[in-house]
matplotlib code that plots the C-alpha trace (Angstrom):
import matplotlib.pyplot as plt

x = [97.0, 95.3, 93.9, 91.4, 91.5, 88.6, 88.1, 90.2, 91.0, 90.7, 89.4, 89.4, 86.5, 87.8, 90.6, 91.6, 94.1, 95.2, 97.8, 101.4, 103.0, 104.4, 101.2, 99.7, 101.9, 101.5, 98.1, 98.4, 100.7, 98.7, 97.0, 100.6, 101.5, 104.9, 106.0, 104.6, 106.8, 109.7, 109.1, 109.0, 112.4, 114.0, 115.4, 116.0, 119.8, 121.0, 123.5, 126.2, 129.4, 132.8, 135.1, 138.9, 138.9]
y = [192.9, 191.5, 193.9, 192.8, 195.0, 195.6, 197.3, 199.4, 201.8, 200.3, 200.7, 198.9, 196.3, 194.4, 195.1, 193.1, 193.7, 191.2, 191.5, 190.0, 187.3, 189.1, 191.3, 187.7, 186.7, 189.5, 189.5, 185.9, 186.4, 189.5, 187.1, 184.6, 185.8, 183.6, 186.2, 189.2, 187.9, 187.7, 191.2, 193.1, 191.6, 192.2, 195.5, 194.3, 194.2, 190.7, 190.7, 188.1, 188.1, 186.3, 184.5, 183.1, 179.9]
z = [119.4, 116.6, 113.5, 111.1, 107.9, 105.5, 102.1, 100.2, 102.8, 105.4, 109.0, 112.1, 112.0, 115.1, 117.8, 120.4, 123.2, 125.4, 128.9, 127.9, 129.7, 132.4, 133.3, 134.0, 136.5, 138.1, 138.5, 139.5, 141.8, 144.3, 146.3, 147.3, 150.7, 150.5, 147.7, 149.5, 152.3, 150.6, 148.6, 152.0, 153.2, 150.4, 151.6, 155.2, 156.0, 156.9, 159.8, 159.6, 160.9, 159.6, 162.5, 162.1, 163.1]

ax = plt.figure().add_subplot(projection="3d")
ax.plot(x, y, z, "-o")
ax.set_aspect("equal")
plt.show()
């Protein structure tokens, strides 16, 4: 956010809000379908299984 003050009490003359760091990748990140991929199997249960050899 940048504020630019003027006069003695002052006001807003200009006000500028910008997305942080994360909010970008995020937004650059919608259209990758190898990280959509992986999002949606996050929560699918992996079978494995342990032998004794």
């Amino acid at each position: 956010i940048e504020l630019y003050v003027s006069g003695q009490h002052g006001y807003w003359a200009s006000l500028r809000i910008e997305p942080d760091l994360i909010s970008w990748i995020n937004e650059a990140q919608k259209e990758d379908s190898e990280i959509w991929t992986i999002v949606e199997n996050l929560n699918k249960q992996v079978e494995f299984r342990l032998d004794d050899d």
